[in-house]
VODRENGU-123145 format. One record per residue (C-alpha): x, y, z; chain; residue in one letter. Coordinates in Angstrom, 2 decimals, padded with zeros to 5 digits, m for minus. Layout:
REM VODRENGU-123145
         u         v         w   mol   type
         X         Y         Z     A      a
...
This chain:
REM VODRENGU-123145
         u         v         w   mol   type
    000.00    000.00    000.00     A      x
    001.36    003.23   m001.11     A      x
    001.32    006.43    000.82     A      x
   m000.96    009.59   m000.02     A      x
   m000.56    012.77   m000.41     A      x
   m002.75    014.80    001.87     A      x
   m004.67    018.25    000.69     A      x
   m003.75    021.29    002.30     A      x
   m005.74    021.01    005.95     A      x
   m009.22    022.28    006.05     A      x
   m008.58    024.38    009.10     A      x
   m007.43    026.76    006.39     A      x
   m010.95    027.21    005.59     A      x
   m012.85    027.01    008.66     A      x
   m013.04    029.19    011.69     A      x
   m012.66    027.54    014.79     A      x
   m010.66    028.21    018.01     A      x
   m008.34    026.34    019.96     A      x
   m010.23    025.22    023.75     A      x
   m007.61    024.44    026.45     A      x
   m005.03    024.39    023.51     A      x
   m007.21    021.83    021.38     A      x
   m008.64    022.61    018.35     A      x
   m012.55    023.09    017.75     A      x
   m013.71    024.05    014.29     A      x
   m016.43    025.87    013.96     A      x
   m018.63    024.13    011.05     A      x
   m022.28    022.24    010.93     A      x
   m023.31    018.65    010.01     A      x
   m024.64    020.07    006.78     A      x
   m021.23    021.69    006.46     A      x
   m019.16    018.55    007.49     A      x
   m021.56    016.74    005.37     A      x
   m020.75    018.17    002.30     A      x
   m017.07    018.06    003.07     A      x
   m016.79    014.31    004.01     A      x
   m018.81    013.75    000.65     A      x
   m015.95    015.48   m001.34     A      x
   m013.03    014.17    000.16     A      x
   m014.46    010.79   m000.14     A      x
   m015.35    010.94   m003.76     A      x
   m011.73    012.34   m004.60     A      x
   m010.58    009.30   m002.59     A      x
   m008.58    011.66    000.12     A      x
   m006.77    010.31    002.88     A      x
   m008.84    012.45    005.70     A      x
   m009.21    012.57    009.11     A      x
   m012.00    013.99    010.88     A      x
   m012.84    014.09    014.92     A      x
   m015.20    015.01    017.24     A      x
   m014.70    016.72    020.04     A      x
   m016.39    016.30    023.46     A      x
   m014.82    017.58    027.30     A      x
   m013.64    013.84    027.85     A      x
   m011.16    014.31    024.56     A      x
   m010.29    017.97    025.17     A      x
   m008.92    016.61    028.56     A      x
   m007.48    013.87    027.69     A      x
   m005.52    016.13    024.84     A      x
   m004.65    018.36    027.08     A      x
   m003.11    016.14    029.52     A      x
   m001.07    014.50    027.01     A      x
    000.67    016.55    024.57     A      x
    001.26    013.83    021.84     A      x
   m002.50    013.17    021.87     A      x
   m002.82    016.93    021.88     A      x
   m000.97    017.10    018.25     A      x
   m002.66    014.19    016.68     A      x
   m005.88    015.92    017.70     A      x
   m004.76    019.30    016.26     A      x
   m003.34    017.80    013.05     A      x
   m006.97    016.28    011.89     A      x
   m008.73    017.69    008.89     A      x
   m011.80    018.83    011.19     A      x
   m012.98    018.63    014.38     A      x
   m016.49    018.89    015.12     A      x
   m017.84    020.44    018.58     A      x
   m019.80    017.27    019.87     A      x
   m020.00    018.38    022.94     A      x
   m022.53    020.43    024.31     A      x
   m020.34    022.49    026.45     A      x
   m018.11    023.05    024.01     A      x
   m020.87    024.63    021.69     A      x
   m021.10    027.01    024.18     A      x
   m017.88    027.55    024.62     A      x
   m017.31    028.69    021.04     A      x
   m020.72    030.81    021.12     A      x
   m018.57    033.08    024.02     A      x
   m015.65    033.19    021.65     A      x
   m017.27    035.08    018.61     A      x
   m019.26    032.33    017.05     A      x
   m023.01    033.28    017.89     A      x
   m024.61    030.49    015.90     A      x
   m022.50    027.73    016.38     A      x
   m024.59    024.34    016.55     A      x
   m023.39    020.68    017.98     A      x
   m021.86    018.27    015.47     A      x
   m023.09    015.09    017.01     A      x
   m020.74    012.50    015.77     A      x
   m023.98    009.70    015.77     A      x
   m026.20    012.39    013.83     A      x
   m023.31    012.98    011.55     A      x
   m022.81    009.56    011.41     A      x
   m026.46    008.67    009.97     A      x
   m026.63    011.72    007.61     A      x
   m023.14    010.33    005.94     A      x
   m024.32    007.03    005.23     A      x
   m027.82    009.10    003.88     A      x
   m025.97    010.38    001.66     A      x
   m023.64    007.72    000.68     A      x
   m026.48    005.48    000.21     A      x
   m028.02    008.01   m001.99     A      x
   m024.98    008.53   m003.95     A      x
   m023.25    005.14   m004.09     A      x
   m020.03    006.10   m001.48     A      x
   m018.97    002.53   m000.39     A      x
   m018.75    003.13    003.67     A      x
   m016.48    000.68    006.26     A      x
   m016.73    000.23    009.79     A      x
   m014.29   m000.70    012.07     A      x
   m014.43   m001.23    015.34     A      x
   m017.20   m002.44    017.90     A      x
   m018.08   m005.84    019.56     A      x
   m019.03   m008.32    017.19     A      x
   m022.52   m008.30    018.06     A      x
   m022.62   m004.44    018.13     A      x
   m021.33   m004.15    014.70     A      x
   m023.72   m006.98    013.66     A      x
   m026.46   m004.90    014.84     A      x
   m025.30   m001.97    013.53     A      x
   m025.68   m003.10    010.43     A      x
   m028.20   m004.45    010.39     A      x
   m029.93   m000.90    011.68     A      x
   m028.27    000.55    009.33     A      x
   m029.08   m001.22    006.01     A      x
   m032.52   m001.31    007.46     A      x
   m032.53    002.48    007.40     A      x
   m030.66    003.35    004.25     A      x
   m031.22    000.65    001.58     A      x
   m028.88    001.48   m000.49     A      x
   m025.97    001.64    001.49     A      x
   m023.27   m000.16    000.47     A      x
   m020.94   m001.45    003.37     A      x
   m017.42   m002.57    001.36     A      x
   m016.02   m003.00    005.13     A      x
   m016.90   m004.39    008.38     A      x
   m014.29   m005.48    011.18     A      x
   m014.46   m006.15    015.13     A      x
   m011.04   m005.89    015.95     A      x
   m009.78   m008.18    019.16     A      x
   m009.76   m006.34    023.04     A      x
   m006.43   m005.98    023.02     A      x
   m003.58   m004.09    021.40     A      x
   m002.94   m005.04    017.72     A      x
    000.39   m005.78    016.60     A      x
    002.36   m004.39    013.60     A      x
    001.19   m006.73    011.88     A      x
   m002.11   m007.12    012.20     A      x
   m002.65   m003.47    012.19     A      x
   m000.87   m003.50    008.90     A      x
   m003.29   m006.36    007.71     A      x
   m006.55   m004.49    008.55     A      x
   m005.36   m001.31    006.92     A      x
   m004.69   m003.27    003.44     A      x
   m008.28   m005.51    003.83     A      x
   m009.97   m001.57    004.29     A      x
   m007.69   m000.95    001.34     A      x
   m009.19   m003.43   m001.14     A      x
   m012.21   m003.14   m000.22     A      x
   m012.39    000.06   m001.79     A      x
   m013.87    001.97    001.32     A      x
   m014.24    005.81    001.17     A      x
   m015.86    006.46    004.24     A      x
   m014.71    004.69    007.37     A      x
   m015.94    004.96    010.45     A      x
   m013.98    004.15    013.44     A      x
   m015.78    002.93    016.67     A      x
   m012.60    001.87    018.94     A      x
   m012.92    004.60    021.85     A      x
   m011.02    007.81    022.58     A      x
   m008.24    008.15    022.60     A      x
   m007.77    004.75    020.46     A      x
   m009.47    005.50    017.41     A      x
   m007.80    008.95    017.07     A      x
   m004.35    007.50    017.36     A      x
   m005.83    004.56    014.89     A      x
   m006.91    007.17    012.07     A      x
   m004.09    009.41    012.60     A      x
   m001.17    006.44    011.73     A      x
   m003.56    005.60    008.89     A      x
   m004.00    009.52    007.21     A      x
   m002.01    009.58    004.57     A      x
   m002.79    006.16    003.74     A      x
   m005.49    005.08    003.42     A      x
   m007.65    006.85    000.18     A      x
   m010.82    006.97    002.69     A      x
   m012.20    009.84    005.15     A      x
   m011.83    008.14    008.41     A      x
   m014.32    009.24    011.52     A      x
   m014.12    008.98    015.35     A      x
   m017.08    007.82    016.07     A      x
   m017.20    006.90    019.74     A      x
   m020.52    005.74    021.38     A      x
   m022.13    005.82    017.55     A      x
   m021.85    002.02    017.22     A      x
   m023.43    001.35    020.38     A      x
   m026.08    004.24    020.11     A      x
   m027.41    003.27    016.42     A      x
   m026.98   m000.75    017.24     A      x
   m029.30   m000.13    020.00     A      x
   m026.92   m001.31    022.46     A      x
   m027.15    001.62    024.73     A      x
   m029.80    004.18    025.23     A      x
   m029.22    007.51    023.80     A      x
   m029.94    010.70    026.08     A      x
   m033.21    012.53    025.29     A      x
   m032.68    015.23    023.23     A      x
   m034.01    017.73    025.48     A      x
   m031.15    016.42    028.16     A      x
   m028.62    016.70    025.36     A      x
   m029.62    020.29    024.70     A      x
   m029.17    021.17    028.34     A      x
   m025.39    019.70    028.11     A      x
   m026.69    016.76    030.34     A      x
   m025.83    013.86    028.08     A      x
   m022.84    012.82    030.70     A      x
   m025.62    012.51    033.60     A      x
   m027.54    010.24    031.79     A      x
   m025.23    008.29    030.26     A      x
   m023.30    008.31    033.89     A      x
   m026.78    006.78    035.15     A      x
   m026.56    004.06    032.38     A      x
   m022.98    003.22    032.56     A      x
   m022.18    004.51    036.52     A      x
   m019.11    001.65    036.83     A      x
   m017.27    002.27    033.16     A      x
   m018.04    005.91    033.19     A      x
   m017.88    007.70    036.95     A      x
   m013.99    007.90    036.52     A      x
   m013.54    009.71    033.79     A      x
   m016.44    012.01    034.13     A      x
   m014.69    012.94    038.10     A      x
   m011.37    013.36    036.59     A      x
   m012.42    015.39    033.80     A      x
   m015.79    017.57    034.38     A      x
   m014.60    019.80    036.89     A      x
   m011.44    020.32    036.03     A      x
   m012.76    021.47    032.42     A      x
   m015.34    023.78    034.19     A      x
   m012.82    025.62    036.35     A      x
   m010.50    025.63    034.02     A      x
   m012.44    027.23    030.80     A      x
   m013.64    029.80    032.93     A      x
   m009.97    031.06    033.95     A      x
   m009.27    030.68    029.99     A      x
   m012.48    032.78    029.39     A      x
   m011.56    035.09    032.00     A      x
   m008.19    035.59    031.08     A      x
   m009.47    036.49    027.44     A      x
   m011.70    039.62    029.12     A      x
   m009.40    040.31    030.63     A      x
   m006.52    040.85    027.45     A      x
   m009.27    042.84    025.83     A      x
   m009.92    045.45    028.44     A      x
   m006.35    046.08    028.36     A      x
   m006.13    046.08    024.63     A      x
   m007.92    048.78    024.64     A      x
């Protein structure tokens, strides 16, 4: 498998802001739509996130994570929080970019236009159900990959063996369901690649296999997703959502204040 050249980075033409020193674009799902759709049909090695309060922690805590972050092709504000966040900083009608909503309006669109879509990553009975949601949903999709990778670390050489079955099989959207930080490390060491546009998906394989519930939208509005999902998951989740939510809080709102406070003496 040969290497790719890569497009000049989309941040070029997005506005966006970096949060706690990680990059948020500031873009839409009809936006990112329309992008993925592009890339994919001019077979670009791509890499696009989605960024909640559990990954802007974890990127800034660790600075190599940090970069691999930063050097995507876009990253979406799935987070509620962070929405609001970029609202503060200049961008009045910024919207979430749900990676499951963005998720079902890609394969809407491939299915309507023939884009042969992969997903990796999952249980095996979550991606089985998955698909079957899926191909329920959009009839014409056409699924070129599917692969539930082992619970453990890959080696070189299996890693090296899944990237030439995606490949072959002609893929030009994949989505990647193996967890953050996993699947952003995964896609990054395959952009460049790989001729696909490869997503973070996170919970989106669980969510639209009807694995796990999804919080009501109402909750999701009100930047309450991580209660309810705490309150589904309290064993897997309560860690990171203790380590993570507070610190984010108190430290957004020195960031934030910090900005105010550059402007008043700016001027």
């Amino acid at each position: 498998m040969t290497a790719l050249a890569v497009s000049a980075p989309v941040i070029e033409l997005l506005a966006g802001h970096a949060i706690l020193g990680v990059r948020v674009d500031a873009t839409s799902i009809e936006d990112a739509s329309v992008r993925v759709l592009d890339w994919a049909r001019r077979r670009e090695s791509r890499a696009v996130l989605h960024a909640n309060v559990h990954m802007v922690m974890e990127a800034r805590d660790q600075p190599g994570f940090r970069a691999v972050v930063n050097m995507a092709d876009l990253v979406t504000p799935d987070g509620v929080p962070l929405v609001w966040v970029l609202r503060r900083l200049g961008f009045p009608g910024q919207g979430r970019v749900y990676g499951p909503d963005l998720m079902v309006e890609l394969c809407r669109r491939a299915a309507a236009t023939g884009v042969p879509v992969g997903f990796f990553g999952g249980a095996p009975d979550v991606l089985a159900a998955l698909l079957v949601n899926l191909r329920r949903r959009f009839p014409g999709l056409a699924v070129a990959f599917a692969e539930s990778p082992p619970f453990r670390p890959l080696s070189v050489e299996e890693d090296a063996a899944i990237a030439e079955r995606v490949h072959a099989s002609g893929t030009r959207i994949l989505f990647v369901g193996l967890g953050c930080p996993k699947q952003e490390r995964w896609i990054a060491g395959q952009r460049g690649r790989l001729p696909a546009v490869m997503l973070g998906t996170g919970a989106a394989f669980d969510f639209h296999a009807g694995m796990v519930r999804q919080a009501p939208r109402w909750l999701q509005n009100a930047g309450l997703e991580w209660a309810f999902r705490l309150a589904m998951e309290p064993r897997r989740l309560w860690r990171r959502y203790a380590r993570h939510n507070p610190r984010f809080t108190v430290l957004m709102l020195l960031e934030l204040a910090g900005m105010r406070g550059s402007r008043r003496d700016a001027r």
